[in-house]
C-alpha positions as CSV (number, residue, x, y, z in Angstrom):
1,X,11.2,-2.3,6.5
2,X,10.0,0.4,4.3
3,X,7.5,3.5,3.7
4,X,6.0,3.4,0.3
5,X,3.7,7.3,-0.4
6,X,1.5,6.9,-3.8
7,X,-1.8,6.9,-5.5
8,X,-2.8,3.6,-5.9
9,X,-0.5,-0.1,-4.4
10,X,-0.9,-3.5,-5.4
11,X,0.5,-6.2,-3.4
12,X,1.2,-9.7,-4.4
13,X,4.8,-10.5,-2.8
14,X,5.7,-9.0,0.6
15,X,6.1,-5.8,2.2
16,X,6.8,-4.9,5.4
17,X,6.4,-1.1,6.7
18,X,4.4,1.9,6.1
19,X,1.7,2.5,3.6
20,X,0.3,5.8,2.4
21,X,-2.2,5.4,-0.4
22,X,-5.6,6.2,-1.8
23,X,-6.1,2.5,-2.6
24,X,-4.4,-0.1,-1.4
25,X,-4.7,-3.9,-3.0
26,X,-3.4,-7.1,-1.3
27,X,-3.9,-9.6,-3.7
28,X,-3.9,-13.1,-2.9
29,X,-0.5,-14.1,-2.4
30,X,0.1,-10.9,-0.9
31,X,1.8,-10.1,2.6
32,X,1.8,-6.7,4.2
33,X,3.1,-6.3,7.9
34,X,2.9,-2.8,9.5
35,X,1.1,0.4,9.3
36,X,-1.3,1.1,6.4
37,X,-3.3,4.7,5.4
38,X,-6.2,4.7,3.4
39,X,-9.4,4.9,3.1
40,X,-9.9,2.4,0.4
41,X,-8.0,-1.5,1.5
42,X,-9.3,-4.4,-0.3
43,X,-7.4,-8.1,0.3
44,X,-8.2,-11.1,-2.0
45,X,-9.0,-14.3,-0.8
46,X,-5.5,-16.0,0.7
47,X,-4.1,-12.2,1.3
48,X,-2.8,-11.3,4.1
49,X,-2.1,-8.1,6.7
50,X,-1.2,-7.7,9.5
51,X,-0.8,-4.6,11.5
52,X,-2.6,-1.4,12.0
53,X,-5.1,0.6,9.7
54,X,-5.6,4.4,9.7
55,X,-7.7,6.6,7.1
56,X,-5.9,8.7,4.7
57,X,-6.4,11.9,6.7
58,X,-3.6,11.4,8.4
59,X,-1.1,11.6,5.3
60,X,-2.4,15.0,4.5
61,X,0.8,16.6,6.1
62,X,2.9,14.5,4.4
63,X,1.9,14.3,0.7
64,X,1.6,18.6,1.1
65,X,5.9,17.9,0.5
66,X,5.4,15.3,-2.3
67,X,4.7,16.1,-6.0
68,X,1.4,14.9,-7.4
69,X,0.8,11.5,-7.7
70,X,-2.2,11.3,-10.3
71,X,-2.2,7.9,-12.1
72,X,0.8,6.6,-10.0
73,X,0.4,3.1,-9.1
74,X,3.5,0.4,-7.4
75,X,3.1,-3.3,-7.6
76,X,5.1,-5.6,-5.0
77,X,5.4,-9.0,-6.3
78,X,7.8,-11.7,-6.4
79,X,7.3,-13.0,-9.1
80,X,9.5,-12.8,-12.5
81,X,9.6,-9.7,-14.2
82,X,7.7,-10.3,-17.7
């Protein structure tokens, strides 16, 4: 379990926790179990989540503490590092 704070996330492995983003991809073999904010969450066919969505609003307290995050994007996957 985790908390992940950025700009932009694409999932293809699994993560379970909290998610604070501006965009938010699950991508097919994707798994995401917990707590998600954004106001932009797209999942490809055979994606998965499961848990609870909120709009981005309610990170504004928290990314006042953070530095900015312009052109920051994390990718979860499992597969094998290129």
């Amino acid at each position: 379990m985790g908390e992940i704070i950025t700009e932009h996330l694409i999932i293809n492995g699994h993560f379970e926790g909290i998610c604070h983003a501006t965009r938010i991809e699950i991508l097919s073999c994707g798994h995401v179990s917990g707590t998600v904010f954004s106001d932009n969450l797209s999942i490809e066919a055979g994606g998965k989540f499961m848990g609870v969505t909120n709009p981005s609003e309610a990170t504004v307290s928290i990314q006042e503490d953070i530095p900015d995050l312009t052109d920051n994007i994390n990718l979860i996957s499992n597969d094998p590092p290129l």
